[in-house]
C-alpha positions in Angstrom: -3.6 -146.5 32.4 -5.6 -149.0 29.9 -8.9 -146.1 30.3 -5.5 -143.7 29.1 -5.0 -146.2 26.0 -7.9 -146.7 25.1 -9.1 -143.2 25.4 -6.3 -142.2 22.9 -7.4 -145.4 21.0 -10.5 -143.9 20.2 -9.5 -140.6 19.9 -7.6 -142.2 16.7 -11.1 -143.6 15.8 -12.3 -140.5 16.0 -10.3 -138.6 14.1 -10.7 -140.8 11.0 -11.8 -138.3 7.8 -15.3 -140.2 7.5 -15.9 -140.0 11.3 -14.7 -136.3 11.7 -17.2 -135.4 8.8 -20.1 -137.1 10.7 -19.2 -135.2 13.9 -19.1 -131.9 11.8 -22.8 -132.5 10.4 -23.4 -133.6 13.8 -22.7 -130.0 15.7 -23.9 -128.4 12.6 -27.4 -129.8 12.5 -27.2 -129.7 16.4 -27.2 -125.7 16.6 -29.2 -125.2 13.8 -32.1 -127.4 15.3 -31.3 -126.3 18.5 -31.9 -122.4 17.8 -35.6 -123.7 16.6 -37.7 -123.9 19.5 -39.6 -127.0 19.4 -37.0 -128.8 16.7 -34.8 -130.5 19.4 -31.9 -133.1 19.4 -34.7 -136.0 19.9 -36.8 -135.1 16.8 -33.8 -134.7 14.2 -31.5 -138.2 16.0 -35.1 -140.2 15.0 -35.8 -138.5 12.2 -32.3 -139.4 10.5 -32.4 -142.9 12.1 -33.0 -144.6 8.9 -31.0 -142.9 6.8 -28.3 -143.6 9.0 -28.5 -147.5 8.6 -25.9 -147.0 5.5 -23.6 -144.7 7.5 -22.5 -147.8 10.1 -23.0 -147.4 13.2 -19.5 -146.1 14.4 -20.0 -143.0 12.1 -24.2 -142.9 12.8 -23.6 -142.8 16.8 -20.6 -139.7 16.4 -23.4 -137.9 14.4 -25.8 -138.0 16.7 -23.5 -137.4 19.7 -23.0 -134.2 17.8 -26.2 -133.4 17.3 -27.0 -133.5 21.6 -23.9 -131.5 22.1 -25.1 -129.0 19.1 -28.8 -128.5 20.2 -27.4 -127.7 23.8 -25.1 -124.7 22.5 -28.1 -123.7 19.7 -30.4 -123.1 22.3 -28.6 -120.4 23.9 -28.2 -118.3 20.6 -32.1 -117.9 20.9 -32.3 -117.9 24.3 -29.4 -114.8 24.3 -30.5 -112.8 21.5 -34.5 -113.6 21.3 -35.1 -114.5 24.3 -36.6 -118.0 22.8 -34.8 -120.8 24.2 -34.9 -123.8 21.7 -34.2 -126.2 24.4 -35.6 -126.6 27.4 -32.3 -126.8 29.0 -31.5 -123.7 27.8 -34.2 -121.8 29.5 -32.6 -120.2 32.3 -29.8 -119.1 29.7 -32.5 -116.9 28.6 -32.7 -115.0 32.0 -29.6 -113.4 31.8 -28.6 -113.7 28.7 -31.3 -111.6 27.1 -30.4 -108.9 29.0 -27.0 -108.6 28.1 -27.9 -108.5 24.8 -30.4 -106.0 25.5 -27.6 -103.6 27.5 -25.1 -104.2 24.0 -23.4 -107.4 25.6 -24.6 -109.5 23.6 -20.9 -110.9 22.1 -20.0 -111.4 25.4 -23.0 -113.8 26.4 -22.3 -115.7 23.3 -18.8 -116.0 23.9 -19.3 -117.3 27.8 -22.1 -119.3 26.7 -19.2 -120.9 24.1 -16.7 -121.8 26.4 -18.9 -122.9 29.2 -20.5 -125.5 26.9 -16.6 -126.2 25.9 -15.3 -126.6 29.3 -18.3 -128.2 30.4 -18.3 -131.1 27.8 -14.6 -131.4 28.1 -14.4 -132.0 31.7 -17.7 -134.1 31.7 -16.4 -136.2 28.6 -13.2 -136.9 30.6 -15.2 -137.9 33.5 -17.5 -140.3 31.4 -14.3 -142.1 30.1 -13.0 -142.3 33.7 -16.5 -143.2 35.3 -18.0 -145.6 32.9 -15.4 -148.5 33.0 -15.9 -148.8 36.9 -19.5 -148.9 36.5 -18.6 -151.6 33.9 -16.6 -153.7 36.1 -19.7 -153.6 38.1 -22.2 -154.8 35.8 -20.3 -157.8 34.4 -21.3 -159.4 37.9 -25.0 -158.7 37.3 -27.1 -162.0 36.6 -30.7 -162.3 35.0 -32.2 -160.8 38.3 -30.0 -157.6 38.5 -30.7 -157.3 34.5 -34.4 -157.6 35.3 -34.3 -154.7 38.4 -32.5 -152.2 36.0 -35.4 -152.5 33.1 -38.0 -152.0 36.1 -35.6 -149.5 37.5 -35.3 -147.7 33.6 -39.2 -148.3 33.1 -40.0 -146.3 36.3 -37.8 -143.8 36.4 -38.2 -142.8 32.4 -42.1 -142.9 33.6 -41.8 -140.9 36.8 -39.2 -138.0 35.2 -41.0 -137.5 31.8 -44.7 -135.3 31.8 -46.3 -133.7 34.6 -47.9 -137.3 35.6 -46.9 -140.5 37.1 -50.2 -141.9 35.6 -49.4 -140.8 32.1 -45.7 -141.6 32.2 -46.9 -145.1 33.1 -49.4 -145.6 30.4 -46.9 -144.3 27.8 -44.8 -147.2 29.2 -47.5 -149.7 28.6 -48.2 -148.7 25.3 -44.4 -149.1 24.1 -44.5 -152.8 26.4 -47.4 -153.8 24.0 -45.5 -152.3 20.9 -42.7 -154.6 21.9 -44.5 -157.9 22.1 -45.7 -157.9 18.5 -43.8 -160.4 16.6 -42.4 -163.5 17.2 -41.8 -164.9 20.7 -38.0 -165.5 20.3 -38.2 -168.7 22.8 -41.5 -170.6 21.7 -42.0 -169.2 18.3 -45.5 -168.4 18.5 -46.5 -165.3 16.8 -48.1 -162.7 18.9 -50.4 -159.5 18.4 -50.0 -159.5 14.9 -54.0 -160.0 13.6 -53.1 -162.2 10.8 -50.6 -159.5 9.5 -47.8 -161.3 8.1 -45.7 -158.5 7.9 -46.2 -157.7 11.5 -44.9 -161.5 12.1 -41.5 -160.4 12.1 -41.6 -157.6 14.8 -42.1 -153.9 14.4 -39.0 -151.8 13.2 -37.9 -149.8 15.9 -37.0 -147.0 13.5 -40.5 -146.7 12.1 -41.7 -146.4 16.0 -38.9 -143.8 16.6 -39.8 -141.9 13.6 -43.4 -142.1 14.0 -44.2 -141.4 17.7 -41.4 -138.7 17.3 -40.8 -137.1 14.2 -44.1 -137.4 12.4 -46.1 -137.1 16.0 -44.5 -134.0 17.3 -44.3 -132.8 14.1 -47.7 -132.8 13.8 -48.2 -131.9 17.1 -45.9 -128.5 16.9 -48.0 -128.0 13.8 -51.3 -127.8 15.3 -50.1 -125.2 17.9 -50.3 -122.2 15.4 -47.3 -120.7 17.7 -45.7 -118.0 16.0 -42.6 -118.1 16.7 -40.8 -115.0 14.6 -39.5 -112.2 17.4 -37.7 -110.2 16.6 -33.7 -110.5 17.8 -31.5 -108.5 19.2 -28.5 -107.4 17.3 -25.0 -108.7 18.8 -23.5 -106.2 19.8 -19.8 -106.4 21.0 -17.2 -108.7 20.9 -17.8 -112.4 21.6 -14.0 -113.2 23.2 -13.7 -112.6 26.8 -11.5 -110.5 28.6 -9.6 -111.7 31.6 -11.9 -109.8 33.9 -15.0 -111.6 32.4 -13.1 -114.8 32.7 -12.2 -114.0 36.3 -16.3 -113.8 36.9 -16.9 -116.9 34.9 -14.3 -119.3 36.0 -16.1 -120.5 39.2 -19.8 -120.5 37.1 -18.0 -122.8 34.6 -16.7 -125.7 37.4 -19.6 -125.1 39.3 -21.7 -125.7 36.7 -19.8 -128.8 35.3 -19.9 -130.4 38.6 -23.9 -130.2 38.8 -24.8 -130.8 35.1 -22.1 -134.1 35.8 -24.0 -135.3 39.2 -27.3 -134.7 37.6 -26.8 -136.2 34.1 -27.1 -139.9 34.8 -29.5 -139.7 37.2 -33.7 -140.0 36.0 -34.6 -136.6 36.0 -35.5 -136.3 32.7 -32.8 -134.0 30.6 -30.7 -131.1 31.9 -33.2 -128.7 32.9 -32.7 -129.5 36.9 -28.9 -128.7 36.6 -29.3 -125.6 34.9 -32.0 -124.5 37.1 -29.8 -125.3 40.1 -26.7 -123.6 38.2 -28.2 -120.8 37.7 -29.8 -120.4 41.6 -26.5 -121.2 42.6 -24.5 -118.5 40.9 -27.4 -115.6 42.1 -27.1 -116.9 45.7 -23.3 -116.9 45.7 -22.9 -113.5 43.7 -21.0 -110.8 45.1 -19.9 -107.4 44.3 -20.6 -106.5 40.6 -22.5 -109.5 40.2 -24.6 -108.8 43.0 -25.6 -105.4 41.2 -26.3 -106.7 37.6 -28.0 -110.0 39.3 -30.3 -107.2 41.0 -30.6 -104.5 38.4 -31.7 -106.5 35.4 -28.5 -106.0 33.8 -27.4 -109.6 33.0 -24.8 -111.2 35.0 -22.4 -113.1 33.2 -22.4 -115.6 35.4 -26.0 -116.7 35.0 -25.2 -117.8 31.2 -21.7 -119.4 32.3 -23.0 -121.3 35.2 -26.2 -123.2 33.2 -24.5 -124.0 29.6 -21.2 -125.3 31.6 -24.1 -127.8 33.2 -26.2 -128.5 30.2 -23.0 -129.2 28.2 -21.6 -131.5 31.2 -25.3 -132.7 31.4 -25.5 -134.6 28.1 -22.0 -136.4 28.6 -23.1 -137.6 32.1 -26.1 -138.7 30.4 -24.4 -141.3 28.6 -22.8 -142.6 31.4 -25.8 -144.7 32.5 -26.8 -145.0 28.6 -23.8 -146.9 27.7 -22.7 -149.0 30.9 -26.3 -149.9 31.3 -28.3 -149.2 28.4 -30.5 -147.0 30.8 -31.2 -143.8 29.4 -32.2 -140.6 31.1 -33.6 -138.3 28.6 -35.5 -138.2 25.4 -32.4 -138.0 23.2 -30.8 -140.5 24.8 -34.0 -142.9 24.0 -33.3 -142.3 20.6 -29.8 -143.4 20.7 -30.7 -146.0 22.3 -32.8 -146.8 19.3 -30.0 -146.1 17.2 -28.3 -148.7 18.7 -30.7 -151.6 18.5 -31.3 -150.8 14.8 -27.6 -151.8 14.7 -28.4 -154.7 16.6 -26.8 -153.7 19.9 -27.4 -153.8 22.9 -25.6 -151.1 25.4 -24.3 -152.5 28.5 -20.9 -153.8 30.0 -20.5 -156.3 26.9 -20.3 -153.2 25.1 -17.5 -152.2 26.3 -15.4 -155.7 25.2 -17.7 -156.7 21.8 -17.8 -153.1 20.3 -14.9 -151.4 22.1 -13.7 -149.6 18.6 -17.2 -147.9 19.2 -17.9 -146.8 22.1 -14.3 -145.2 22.4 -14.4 -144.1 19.8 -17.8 -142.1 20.7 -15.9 -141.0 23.7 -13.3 -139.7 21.9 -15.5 -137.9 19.1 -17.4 -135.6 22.5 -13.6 -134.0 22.9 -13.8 -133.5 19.2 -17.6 -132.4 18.7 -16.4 -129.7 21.7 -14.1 -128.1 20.0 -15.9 -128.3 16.8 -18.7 -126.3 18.0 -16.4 -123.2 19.8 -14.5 -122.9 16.4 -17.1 -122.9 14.0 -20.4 -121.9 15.6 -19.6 -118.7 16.7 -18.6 -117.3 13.4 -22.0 -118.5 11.6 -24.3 -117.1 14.9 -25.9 -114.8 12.4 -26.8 -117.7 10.0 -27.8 -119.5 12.8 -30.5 -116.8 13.8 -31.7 -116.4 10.0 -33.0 -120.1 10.2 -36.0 -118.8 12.7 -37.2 -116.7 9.5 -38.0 -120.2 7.6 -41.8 -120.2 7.6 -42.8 -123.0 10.1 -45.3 -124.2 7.3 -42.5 -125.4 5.0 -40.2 -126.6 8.0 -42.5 -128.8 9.2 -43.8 -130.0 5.5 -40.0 -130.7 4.8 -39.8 -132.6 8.2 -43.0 -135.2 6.8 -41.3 -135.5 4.1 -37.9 -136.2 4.8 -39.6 -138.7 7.4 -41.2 -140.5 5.0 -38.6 -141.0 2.4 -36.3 -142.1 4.7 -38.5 -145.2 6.3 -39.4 -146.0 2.5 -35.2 -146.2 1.2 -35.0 -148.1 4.5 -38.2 -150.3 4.9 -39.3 -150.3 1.2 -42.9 -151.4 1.6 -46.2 -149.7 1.5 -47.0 -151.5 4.9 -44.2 -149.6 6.5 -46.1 -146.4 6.0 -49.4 -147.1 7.0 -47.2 -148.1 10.3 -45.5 -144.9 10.3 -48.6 -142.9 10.0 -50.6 -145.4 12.5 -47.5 -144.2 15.1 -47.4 -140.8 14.0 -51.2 -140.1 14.8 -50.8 -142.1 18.1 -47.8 -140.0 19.1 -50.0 -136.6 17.6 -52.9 -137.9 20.0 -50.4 -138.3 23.1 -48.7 -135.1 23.0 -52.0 -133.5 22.5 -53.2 -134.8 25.8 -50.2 -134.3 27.8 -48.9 -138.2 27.5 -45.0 -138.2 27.3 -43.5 -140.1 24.0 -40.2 -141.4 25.9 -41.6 -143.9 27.7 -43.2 -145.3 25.0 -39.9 -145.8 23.2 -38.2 -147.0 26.1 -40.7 -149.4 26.5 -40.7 -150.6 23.0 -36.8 -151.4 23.1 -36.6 -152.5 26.5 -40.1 -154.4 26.8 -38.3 -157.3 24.9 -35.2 -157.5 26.9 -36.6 -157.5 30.3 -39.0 -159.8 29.4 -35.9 -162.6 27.9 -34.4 -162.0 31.3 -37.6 -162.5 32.9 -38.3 -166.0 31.5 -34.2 -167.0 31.5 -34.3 -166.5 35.4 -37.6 -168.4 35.7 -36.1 -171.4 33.9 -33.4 -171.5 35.4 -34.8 -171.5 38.6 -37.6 -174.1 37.3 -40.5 -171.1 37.7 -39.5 -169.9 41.2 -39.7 -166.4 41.0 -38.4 -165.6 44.0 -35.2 -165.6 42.5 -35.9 -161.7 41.6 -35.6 -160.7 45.1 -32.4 -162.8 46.2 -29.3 -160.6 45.2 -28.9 -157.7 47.6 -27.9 -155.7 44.5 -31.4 -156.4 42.5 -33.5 -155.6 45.9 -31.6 -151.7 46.3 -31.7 -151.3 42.4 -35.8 -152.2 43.1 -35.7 -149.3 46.2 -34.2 -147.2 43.9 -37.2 -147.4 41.2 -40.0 -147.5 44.1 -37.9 -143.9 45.7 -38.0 -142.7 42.0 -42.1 -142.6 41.4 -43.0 -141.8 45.4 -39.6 -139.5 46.6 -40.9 -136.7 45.1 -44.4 -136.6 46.3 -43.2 -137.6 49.2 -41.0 -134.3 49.4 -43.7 -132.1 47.9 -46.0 -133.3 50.5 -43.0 -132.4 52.7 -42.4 -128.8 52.1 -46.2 -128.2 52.5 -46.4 -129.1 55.8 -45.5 -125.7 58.3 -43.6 -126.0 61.5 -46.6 -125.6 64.5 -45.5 -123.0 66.6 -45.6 -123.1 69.9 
């Protein structure tokens, strides 16, 4: 009953004029970025991080809660009717989806696509409000060892599930560790890695790195690709409301697909392109009758779009589970929250839950909110949405540097802050360019600090014996769970290669 109160609690939070109005330019700059391929959720949350110092952070963390749900439901008005998914997790959307639209059922992918983002945020949401206070009740029996296991557990994970490489994912890490040791050592006071800097005395903004590696790097990096990314979309044809027939087809797809983007959303596995893919096998393996014949004919089933954005959708709530219980987070937008929230000067974890409860409820409460926002007012404006792809990418990504820029100044406001900003933008240019993950980096860079207090508490505590790391049963399976993280799936791959001998 007091997760029923305090849900309610901070739907009242939510609901508050200013807050509603964040969560509206939330879903609003959501879609539109998310029907840009290559302009995701990750690049605009760290691009508006600091001009979002003056909106508090109650009103900061709706808005960019908004902006994850948004970019999820933009990606599947490319993917439907160019074929373009702007988000990664949107990508099987594009399978079925496009031809729909190419058949003249076009409306009618939209519309599933709509309320399969709808049911699958709702459902998740309530599930994050019912989850997250057990895992809470957990945590506030963890000590400076458990603390310790789940910043090696986040470090390895974030490292193993971002990029094509264990190796790269790792070195991304250590170049965000070293980014978080400049600056003052909090317990001794010495100054370290700052070269005589004085400015750098003080530690480096976490904003500016945010901003840097992400919006200025990738900017930068999208930029040099020369990718032209106008196609030419398909008209929507139809209606976009479903009939009870189509919501006989897509009622299974929806749960289905809630339940996997849910299971899959707080684990490591890098964003909600696993759950979709798995939705979306799912629903073809378990078609029958008419589904079976537009599955196989290249018609575009429904099902295929229902089953994926109920998961993506269900995805980024579950995502927040770990996020906000542990401050662990499991994809690149959720690394930017997390920056969001240290530029606030918090930490998320169980205290969380009892310092800053107005917040996070009323975060929770905003999702319910951001859900309904985006059924009632996206699918009017899909034909706005699609005009954005004719902005030439030139421009977009000059007005990108730009806004970048003016926002660390208004926030920073000295010269020194830029030379940072454009020392971390060509670093995060230079990484994507060879393949090297930018998540990590961040992760390390807010974390790095954090594991490394706990580190040295423990060790004083225990007057330097270190073995105190591997005493608590919970620490030493958190630790299993990290080492399982980098060599499970190798050890898998190697796995499936091997043929039965026959005999």
């Amino acid at each position: 009953m007091d997760t029923f109160y305090l849900l309610l609690g901070g739907l009242g939070t939510a609901m508050e004029p200013m807050n509603l109005m964040f969560a509206l330019i939330g879903v609003m700059l959501g879609t539109a970025v998310g029907v840009m391929p290559g302009i995701g959720p990750a690049l605009t949350v760290a691009l508006l991080l600091p001009v979002s110092l003056s909106f508090g952070a109650t009103g900061s963390m709706i808005m960019f809660a908004g902006i994850y749900y948004g970019g999820m439901y933009g990606g599947a008005i490319s993917s439907i009717l160019l074929n373009t998914p702007g988000e990664t997790a949107s990508i099987m959307t594009a399978v079925e989806g496009n031809r729909m639209a190419k058949r003249g059922a076009g409306g009618k992918a939209l519309g599933a696509a709509a309320i399969g983002s709808f049911v699958g945020g709702s459902i998740a949401t309530l599930g994050l409000a019912v989850v997250a206070p057990l895992m809470v009740a957990v945590a506030l029996s963890f000590g400076t060892a458990e603390y310790f296991a789940l910043m090696v557990l986040s470090f390895l994970t974030v490292s193993a599930a971002f990029g094509g490489s264990v190796v790269r994912g790792l070195t991304a890490l250590f170049i965000g560790l070293t980014i978080g040791m400049v600056g003052t050592d909090k317990l001794t006071g010495q100054v370290r890695l700052a070269f005589g800097v004085p400015e750098m005395s003080d530690n480096i903004s976490i904003a500016i790195v945010a901003v840097g590696l992400f919006a200025i790097g990738e900017t930068m990096f999208l930029a040099s690709q020369r990718i032209n990314h106008l196609t030419k979309a398909e008209k929507m044809k139809g209606s976009v409301w479903l009939n009870m027939h189509d919501l006989k087809r897509c009622f299974r797809p929806f749960l289905r697909g809630t339940g996997l983007g849910f299971l899959f959303g707080p684990l490591p596995t890098g964003g909600a392109e696993i759950p979709t893919f798995l939705s979306y096998t799912t629903e073809r393996r378990l078609a029958t009758g008419e589904a079976r014949r537009d599955f196989d004919e290249g018609r575009g089933a429904i099902e295929g779009v229902a089953g994926p954005e109920a998961a993506n959708n269900a995805s980024a709530a579950g995502t927040l589970i770990p996020l906000l219980t542990l401050g662990l987070p499991t994809s690149a937008t959720a690394a930017m929250m997390l920056a969001g929230f240290q530029q606030y000067g918090l930490q998320p974890g169980p205290l969380l839950f009892t310092n800053s409860a107005e917040l996070v409820w009323g975060l929770v409460g905003s999702l319910f909110i951001a859900n309904l926002m985006l059924v009632v007012l996206n699918v009017p404006f899909i034909g706005i949405w699609v005009k954005l792809l004719a902005i030439p990418r030139p421009w977009l990504y000059a007005g990108i540097l730009t806004f970048a820029t003016l926002g660390i100044v208004g926030a920073q406001g000295s010269a020194f802050a830029l030379i940072l900003l454009l020392g971390f933008g060509l670093v995060g240019f230079v990484m994507r360019r060879f393949g090297y993950p930018l998540a990590p980096a961040l992760v390390g860079a807010i974390l790095g600090p954090l594991a490394e207090e706990q580190l040295r508490r423990g060790l004083m505590i225990n007057q330097g014996d270190w073995t105190f790391l591997f005493t608590s049963w919970i620490a030493l399976l958190i630790y299993a769970i990290a080492i399982l993280s980098i060599f499970g799936p190798r050890v898998w791959a190697l796995a499936r290669r091997r043929k039965p001998v026959s005999l």
